[in-house]
PyMOL commands that place a pseudoatom at each C-alpha (Angstrom):
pseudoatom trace, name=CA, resn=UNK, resi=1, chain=A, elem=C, hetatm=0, pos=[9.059, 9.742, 23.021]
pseudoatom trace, name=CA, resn=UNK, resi=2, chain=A, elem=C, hetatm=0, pos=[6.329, 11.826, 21.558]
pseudoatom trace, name=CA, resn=UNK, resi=3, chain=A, elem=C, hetatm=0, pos=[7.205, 13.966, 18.533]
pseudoatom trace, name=CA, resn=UNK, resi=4, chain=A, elem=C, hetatm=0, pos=[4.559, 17.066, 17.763]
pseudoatom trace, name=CA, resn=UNK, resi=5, chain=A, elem=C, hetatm=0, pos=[3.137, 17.111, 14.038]
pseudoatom trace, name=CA, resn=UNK, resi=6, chain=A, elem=C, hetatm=0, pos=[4.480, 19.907, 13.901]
pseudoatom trace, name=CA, resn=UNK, resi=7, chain=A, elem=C, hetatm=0, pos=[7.905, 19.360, 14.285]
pseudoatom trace, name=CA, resn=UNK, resi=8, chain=A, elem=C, hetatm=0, pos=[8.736, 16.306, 12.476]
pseudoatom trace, name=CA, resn=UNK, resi=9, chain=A, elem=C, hetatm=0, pos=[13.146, 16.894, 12.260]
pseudoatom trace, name=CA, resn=UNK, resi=10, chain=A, elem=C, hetatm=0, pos=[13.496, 14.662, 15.039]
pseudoatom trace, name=CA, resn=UNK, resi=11, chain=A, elem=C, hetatm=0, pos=[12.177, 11.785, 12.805]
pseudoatom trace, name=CA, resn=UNK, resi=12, chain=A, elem=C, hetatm=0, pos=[15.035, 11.507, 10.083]
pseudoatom trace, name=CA, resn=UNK, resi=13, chain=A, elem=C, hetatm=0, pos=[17.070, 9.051, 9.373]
pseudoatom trace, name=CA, resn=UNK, resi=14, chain=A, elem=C, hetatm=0, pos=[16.277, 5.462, 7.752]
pseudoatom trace, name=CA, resn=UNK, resi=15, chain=A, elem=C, hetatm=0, pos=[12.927, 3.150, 8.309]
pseudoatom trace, name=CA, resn=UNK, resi=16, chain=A, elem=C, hetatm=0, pos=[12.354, -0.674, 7.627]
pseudoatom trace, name=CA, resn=UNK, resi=17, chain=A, elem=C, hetatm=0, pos=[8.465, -1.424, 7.509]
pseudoatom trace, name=CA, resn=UNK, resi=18, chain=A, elem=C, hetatm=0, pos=[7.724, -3.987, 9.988]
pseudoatom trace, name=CA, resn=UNK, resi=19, chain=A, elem=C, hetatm=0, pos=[5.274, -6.446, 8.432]
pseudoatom trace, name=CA, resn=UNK, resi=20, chain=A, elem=C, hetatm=0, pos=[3.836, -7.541, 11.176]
pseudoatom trace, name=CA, resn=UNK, resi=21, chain=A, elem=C, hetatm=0, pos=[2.505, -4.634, 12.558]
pseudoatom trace, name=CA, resn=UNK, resi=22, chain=A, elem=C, hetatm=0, pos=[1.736, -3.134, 9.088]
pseudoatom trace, name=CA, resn=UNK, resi=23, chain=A, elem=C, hetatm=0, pos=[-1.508, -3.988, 6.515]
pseudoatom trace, name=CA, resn=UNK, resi=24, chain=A, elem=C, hetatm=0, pos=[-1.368, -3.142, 2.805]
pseudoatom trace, name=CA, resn=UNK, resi=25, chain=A, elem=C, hetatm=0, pos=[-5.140, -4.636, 1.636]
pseudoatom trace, name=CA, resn=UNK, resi=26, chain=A, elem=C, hetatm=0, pos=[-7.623, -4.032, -1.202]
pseudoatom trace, name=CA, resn=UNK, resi=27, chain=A, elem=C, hetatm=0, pos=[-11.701, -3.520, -1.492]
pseudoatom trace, name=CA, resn=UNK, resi=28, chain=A, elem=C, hetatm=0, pos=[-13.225, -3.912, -4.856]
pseudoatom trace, name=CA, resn=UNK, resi=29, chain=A, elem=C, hetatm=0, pos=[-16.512, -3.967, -5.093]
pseudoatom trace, name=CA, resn=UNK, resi=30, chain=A, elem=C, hetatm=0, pos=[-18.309, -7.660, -6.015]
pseudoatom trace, name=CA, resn=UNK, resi=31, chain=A, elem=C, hetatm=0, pos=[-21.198, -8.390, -7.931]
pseudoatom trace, name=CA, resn=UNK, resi=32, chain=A, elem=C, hetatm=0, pos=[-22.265, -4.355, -7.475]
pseudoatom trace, name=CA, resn=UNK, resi=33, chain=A, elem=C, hetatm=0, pos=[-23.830, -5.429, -3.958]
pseudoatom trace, name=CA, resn=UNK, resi=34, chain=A, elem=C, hetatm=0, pos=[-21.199, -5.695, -1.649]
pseudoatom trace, name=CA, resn=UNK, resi=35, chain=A, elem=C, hetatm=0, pos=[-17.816, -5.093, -0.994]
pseudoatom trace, name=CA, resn=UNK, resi=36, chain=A, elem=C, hetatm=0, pos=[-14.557, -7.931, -1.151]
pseudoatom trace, name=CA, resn=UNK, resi=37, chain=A, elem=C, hetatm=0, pos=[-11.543, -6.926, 1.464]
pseudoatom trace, name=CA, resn=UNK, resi=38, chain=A, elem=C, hetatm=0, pos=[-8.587, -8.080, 1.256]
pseudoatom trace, name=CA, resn=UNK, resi=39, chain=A, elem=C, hetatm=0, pos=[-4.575, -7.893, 2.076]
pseudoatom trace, name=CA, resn=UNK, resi=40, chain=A, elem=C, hetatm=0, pos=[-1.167, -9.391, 1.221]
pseudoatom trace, name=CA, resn=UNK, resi=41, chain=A, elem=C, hetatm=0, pos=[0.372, -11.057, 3.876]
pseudoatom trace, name=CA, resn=UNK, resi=42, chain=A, elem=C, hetatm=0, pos=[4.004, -10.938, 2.689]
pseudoatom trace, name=CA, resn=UNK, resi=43, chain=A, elem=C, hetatm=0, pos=[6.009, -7.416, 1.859]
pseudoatom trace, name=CA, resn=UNK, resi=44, chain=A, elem=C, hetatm=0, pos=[8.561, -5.281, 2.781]
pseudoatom trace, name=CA, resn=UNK, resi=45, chain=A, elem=C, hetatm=0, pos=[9.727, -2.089, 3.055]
pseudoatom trace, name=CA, resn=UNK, resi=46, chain=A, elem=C, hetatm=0, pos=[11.999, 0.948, 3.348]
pseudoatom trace, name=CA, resn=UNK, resi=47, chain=A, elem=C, hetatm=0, pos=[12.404, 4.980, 3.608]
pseudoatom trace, name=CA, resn=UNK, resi=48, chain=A, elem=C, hetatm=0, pos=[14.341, 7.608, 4.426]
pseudoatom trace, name=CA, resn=UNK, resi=49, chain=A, elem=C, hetatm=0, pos=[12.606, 10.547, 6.029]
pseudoatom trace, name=CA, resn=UNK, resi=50, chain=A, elem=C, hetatm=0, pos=[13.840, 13.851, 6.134]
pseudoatom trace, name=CA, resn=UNK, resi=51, chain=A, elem=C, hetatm=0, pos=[11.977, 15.764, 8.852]
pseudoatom trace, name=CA, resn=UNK, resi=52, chain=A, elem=C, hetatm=0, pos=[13.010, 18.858, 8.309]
pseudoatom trace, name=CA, resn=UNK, resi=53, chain=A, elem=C, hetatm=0, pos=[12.315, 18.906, 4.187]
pseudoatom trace, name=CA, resn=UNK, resi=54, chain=A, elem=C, hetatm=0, pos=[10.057, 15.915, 3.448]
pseudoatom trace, name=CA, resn=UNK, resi=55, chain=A, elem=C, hetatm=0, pos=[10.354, 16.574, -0.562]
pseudoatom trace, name=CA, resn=UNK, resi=56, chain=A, elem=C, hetatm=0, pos=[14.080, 14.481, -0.131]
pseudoatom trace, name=CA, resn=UNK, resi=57, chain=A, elem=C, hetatm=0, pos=[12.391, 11.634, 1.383]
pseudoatom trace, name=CA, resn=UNK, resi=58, chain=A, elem=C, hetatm=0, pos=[12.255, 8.027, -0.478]
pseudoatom trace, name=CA, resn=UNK, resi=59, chain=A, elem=C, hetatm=0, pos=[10.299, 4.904, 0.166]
pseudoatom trace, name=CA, resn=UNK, resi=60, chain=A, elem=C, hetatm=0, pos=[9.652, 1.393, -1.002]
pseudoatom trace, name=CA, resn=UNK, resi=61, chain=A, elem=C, hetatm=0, pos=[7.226, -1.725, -1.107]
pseudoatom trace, name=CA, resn=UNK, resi=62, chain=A, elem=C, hetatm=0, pos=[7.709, -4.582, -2.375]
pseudoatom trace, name=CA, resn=UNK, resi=63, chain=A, elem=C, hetatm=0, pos=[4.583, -7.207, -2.042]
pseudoatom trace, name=CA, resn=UNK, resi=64, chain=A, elem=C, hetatm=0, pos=[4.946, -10.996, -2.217]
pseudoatom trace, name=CA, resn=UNK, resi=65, chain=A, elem=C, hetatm=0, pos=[1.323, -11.361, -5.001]
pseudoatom trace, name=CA, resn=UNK, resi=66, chain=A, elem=C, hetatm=0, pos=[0.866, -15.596, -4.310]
pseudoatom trace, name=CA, resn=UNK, resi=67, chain=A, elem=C, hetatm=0, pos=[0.405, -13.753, -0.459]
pseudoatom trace, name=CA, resn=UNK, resi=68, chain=A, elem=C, hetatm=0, pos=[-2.913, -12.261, -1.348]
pseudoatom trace, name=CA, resn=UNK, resi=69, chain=A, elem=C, hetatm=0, pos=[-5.470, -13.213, 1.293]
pseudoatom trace, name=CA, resn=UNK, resi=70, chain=A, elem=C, hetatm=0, pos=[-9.534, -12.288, 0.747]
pseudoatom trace, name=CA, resn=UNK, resi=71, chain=A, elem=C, hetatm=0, pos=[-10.246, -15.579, 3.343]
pseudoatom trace, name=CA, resn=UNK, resi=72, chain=A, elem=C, hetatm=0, pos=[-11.549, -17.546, 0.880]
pseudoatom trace, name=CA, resn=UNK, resi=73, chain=A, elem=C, hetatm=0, pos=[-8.876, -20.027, -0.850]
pseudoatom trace, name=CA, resn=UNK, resi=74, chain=A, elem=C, hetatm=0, pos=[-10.780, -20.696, -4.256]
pseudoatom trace, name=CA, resn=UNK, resi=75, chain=A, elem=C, hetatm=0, pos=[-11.262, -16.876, -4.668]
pseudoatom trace, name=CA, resn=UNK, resi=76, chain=A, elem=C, hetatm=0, pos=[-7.677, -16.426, -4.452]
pseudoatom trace, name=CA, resn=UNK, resi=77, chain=A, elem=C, hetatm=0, pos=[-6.271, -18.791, -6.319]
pseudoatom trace, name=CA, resn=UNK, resi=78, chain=A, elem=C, hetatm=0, pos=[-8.814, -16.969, -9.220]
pseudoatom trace, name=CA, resn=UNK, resi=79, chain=A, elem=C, hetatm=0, pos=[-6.707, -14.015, -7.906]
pseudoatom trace, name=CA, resn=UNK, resi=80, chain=A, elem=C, hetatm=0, pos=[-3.030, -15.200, -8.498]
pseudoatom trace, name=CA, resn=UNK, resi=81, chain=A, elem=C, hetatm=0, pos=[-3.750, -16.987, -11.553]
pseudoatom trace, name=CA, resn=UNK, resi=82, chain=A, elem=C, hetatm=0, pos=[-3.855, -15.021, -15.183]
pseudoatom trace, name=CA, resn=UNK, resi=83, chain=A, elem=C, hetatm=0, pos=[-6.530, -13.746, -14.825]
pseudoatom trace, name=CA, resn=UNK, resi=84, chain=A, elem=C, hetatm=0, pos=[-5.702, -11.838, -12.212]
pseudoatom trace, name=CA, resn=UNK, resi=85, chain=A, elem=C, hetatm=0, pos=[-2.536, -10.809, -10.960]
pseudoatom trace, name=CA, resn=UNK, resi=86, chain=A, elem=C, hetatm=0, pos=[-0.948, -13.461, -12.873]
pseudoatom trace, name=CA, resn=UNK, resi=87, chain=A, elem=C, hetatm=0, pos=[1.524, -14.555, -9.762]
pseudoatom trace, name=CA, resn=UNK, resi=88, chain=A, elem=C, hetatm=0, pos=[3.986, -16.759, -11.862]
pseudoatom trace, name=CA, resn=UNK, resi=89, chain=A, elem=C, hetatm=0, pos=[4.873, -14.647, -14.358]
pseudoatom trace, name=CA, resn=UNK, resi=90, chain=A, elem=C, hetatm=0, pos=[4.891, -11.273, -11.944]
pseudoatom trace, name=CA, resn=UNK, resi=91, chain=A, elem=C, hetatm=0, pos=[5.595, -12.736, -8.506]
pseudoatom trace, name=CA, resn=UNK, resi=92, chain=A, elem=C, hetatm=0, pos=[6.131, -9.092, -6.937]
pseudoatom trace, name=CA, resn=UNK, resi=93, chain=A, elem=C, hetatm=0, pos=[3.694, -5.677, -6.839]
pseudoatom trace, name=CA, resn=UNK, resi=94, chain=A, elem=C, hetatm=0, pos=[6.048, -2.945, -6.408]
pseudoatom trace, name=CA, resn=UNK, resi=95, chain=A, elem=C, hetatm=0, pos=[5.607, 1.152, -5.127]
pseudoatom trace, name=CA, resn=UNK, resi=96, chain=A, elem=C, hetatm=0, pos=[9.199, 3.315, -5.326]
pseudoatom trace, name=CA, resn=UNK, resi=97, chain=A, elem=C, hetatm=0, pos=[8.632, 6.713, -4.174]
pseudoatom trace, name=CA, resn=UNK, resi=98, chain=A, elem=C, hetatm=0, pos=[9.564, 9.796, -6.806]
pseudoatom trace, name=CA, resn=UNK, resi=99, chain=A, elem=C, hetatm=0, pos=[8.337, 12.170, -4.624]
pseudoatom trace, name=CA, resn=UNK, resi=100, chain=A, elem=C, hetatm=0, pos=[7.063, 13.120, -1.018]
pseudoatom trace, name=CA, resn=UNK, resi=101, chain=A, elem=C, hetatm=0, pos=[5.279, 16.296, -0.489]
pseudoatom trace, name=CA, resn=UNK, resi=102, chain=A, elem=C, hetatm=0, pos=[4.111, 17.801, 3.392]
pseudoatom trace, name=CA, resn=UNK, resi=103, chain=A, elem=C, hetatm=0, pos=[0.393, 18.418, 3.020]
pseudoatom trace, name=CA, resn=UNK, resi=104, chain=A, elem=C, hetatm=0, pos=[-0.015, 19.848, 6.137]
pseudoatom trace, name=CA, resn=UNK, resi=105, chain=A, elem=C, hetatm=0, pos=[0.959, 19.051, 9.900]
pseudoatom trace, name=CA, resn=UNK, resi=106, chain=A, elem=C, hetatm=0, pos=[0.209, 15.726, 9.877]
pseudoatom trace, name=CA, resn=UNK, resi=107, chain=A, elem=C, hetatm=0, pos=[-0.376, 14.812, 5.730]
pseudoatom trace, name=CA, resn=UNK, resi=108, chain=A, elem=C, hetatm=0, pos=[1.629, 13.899, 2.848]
pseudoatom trace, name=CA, resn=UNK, resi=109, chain=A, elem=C, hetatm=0, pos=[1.192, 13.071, -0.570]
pseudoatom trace, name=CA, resn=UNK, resi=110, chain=A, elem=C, hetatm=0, pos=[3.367, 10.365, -1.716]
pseudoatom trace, name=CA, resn=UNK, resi=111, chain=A, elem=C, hetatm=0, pos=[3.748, 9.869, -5.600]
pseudoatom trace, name=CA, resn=UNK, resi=112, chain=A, elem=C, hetatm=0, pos=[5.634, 6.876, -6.821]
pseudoatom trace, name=CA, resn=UNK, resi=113, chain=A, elem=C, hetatm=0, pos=[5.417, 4.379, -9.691]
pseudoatom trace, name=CA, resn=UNK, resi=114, chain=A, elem=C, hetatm=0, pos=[3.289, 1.493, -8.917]
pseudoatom trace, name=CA, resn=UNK, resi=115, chain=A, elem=C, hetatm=0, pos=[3.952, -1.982, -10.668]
pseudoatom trace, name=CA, resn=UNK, resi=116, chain=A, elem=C, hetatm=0, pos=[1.367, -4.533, -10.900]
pseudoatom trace, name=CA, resn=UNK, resi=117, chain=A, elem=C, hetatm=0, pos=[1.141, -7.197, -13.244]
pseudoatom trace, name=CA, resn=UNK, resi=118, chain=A, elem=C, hetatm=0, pos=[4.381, -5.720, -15.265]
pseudoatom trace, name=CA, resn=UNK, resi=119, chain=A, elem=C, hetatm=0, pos=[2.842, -2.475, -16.324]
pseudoatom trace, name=CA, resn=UNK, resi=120, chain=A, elem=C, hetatm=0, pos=[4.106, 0.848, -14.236]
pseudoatom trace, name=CA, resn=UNK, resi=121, chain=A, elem=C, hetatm=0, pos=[1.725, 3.957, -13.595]
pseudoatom trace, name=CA, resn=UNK, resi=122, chain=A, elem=C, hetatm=0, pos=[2.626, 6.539, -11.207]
pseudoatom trace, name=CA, resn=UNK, resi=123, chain=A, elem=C, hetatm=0, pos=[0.373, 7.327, -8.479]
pseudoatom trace, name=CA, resn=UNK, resi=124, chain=A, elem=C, hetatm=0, pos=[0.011, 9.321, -5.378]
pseudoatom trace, name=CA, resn=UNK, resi=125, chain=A, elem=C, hetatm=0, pos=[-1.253, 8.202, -2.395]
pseudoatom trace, name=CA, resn=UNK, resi=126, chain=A, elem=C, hetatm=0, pos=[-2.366, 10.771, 0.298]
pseudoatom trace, name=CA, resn=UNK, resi=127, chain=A, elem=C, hetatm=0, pos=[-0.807, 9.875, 3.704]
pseudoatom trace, name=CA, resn=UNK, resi=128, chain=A, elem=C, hetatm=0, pos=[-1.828, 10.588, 7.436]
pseudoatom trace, name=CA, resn=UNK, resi=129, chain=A, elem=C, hetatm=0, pos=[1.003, 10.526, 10.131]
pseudoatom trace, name=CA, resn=UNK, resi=130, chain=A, elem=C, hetatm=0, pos=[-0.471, 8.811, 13.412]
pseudoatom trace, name=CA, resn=UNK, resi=131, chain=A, elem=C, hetatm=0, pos=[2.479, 9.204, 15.759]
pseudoatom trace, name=CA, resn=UNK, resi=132, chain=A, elem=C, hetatm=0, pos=[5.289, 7.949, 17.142]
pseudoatom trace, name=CA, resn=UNK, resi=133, chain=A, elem=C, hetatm=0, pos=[6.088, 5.741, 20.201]
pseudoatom trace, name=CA, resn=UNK, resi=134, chain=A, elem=C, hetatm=0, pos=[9.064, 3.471, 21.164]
pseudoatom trace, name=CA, resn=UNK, resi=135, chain=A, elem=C, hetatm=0, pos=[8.336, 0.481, 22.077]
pseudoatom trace, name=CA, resn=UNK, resi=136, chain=A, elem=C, hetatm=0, pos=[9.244, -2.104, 25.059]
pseudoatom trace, name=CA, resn=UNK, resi=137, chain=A, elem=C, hetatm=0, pos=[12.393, -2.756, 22.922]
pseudoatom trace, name=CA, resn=UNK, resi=138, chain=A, elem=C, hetatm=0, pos=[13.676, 0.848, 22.446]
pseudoatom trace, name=CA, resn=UNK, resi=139, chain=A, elem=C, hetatm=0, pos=[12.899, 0.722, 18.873]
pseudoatom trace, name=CA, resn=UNK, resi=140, chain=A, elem=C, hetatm=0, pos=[11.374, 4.192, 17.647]
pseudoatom trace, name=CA, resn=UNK, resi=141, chain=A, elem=C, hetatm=0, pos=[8.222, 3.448, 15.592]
pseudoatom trace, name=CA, resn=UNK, resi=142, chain=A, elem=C, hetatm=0, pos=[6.022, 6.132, 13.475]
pseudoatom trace, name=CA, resn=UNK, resi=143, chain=A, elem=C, hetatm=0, pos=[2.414, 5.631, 11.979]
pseudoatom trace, name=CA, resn=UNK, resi=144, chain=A, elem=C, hetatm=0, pos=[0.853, 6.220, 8.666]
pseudoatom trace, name=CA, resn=UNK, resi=145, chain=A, elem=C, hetatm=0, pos=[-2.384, 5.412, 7.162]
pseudoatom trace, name=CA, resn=UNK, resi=146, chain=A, elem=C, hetatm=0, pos=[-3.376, 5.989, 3.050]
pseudoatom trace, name=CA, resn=UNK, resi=147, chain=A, elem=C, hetatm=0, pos=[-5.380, 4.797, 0.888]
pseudoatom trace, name=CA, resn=UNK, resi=148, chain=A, elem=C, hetatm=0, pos=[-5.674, 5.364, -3.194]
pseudoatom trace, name=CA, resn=UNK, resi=149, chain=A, elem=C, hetatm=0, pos=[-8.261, 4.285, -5.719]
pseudoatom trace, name=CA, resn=UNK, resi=150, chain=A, elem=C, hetatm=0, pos=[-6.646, 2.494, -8.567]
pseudoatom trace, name=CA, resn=UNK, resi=151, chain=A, elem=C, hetatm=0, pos=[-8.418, 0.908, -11.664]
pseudoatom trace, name=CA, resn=UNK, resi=152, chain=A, elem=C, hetatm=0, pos=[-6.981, -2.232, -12.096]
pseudoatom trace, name=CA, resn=UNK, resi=153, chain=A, elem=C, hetatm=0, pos=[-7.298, -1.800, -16.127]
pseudoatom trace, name=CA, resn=UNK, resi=154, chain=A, elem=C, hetatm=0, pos=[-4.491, 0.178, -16.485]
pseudoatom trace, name=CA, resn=UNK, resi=155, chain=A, elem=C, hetatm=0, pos=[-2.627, -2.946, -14.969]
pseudoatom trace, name=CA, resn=UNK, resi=156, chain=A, elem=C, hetatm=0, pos=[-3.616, -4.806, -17.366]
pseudoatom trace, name=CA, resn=UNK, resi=157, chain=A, elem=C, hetatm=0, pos=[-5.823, -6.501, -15.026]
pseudoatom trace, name=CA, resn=UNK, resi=158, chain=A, elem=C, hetatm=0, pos=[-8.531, -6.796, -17.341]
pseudoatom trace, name=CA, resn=UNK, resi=159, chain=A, elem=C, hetatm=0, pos=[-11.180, -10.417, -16.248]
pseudoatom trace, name=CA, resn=UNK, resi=160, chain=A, elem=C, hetatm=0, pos=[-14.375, -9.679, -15.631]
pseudoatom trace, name=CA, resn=UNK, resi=161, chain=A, elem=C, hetatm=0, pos=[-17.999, -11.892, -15.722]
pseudoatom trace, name=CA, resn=UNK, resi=162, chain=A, elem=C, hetatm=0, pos=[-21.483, -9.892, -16.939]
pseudoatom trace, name=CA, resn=UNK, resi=163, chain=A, elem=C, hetatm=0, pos=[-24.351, -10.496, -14.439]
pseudoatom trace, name=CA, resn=UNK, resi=164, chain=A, elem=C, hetatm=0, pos=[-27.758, -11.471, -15.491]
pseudoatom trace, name=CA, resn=UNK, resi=165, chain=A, elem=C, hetatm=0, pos=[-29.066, -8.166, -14.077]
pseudoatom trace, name=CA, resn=UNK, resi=166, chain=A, elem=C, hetatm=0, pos=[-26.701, -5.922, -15.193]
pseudoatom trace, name=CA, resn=UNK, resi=167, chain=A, elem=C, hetatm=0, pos=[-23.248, -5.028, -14.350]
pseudoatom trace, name=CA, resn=UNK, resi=168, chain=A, elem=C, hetatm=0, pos=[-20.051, -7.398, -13.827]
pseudoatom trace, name=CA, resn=UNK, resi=169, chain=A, elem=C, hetatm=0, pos=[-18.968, -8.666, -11.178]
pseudoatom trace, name=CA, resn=UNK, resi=170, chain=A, elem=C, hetatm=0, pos=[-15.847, -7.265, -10.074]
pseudoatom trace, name=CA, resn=UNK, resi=171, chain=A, elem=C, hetatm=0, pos=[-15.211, -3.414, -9.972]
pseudoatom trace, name=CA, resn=UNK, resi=172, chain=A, elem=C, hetatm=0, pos=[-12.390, -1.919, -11.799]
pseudoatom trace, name=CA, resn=UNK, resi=173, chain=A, elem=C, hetatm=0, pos=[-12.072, 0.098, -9.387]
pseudoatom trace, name=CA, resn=UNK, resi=174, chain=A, elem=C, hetatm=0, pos=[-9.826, -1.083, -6.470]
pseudoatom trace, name=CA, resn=UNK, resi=175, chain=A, elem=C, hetatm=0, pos=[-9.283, 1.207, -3.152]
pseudoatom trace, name=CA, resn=UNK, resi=176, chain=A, elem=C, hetatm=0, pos=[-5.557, 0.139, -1.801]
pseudoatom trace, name=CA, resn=UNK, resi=177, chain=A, elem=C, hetatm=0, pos=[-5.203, 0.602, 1.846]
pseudoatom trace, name=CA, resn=UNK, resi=178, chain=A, elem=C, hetatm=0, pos=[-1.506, 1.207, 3.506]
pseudoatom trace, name=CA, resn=UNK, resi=179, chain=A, elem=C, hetatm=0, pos=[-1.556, 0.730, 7.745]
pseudoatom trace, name=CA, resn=UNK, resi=180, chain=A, elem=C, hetatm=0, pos=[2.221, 1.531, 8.428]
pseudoatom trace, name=CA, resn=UNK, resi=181, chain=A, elem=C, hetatm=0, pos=[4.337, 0.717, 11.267]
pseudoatom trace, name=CA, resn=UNK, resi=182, chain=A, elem=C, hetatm=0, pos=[7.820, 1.573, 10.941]
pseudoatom trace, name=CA, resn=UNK, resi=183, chain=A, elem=C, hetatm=0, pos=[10.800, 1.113, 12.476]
pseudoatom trace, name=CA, resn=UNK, resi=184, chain=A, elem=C, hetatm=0, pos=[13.827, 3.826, 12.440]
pseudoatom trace, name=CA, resn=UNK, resi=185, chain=A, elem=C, hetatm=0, pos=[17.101, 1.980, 11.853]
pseudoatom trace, name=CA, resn=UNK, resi=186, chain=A, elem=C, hetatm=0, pos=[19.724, 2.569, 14.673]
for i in range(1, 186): cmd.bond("trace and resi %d" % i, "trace and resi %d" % (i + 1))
show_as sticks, trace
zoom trace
């Protein structure tokens, strides 16, 4: 089944994110040279889309933080400790949609209230719909892509090391990346 851009109505009802076709990851920038990707390998997820008036749609994400994955174990272990994201006091990073506005044909802006590290901030994260398909199981699937720049102070998320030439070594800046697969509920 292919659904137009245009004409989304055919799309509501109830989605679970399916992790393991879905990325949420990170770049910050390290040592102001290069760049430091990474992702969190454990979350999950729900909405409800209304197609025909996207502004009563809902969503939520809830990410697993001791799952944080940059490919290098020392780096994130610094990551989940206090410094960081501070994994055993705040074991979860949550998003919960407040609202969902159509863009155009094929964007949305998604504002919710973001929770890392205990402290809340609403943000809105532009959205790109990438289609739907169902797949060799009969399962309808649709396919967004976002990404948001965050600054990890106003999470509290506050560590940082001065270089000898100048700078620090870990932006405060932090771009979060959403790859969504989703599957609508029967």
């Amino acid at each position: 089944m292919a659904t137009s851009p245009t004409d989304l109505s055919a799309l509501t009802g109830k989605y679970t994110l399916d992790a393991s076709h879905s990325r949420i990851g990170f770049v910050a920038r390290h040592a102001m040279v290069t760049k430091v990707r990474g992702a969190f390998n454990e979350f999950d997820g729900s909405a409800y889309f209304d197609g025909a008036d996207p502004s009563k749609s809902t969503g939520k994400v809830t990410i697993k933080a001791t799952s944080v994955d940059t490919r290098n174990a020392q780096r994130d272990e610094h990551l989940r400790s206090n410094d960081f994201l501070n994994m055993d006091e705040y074991p979860e990073i949550a998003f919960v949609s407040t609202s969902v506005q159509r863009s155009d044909d094929t964007s949305f802006e998604v504002t919710g209230d973001l929770t890392v590290k205990g402290v809340t901030n609403p943000v809105t994260i532009p959205f790109t719909y990438e289609g739907t398909a169902t797949d060799p199981f009969g399962n309808l699937r649709v396919g967004l892509e976002g990404s948001v720049t965050i600054n990890r102070k106003d999470y509290g998320v506050i560590w940082n090391a001065a270089l000898e030439t100048g700078g620090v070594l870990v932006s405060e800046k932090i771009v979060l990346e959403f790859e969504i697969s989703a599957i609508k509920n029967s």
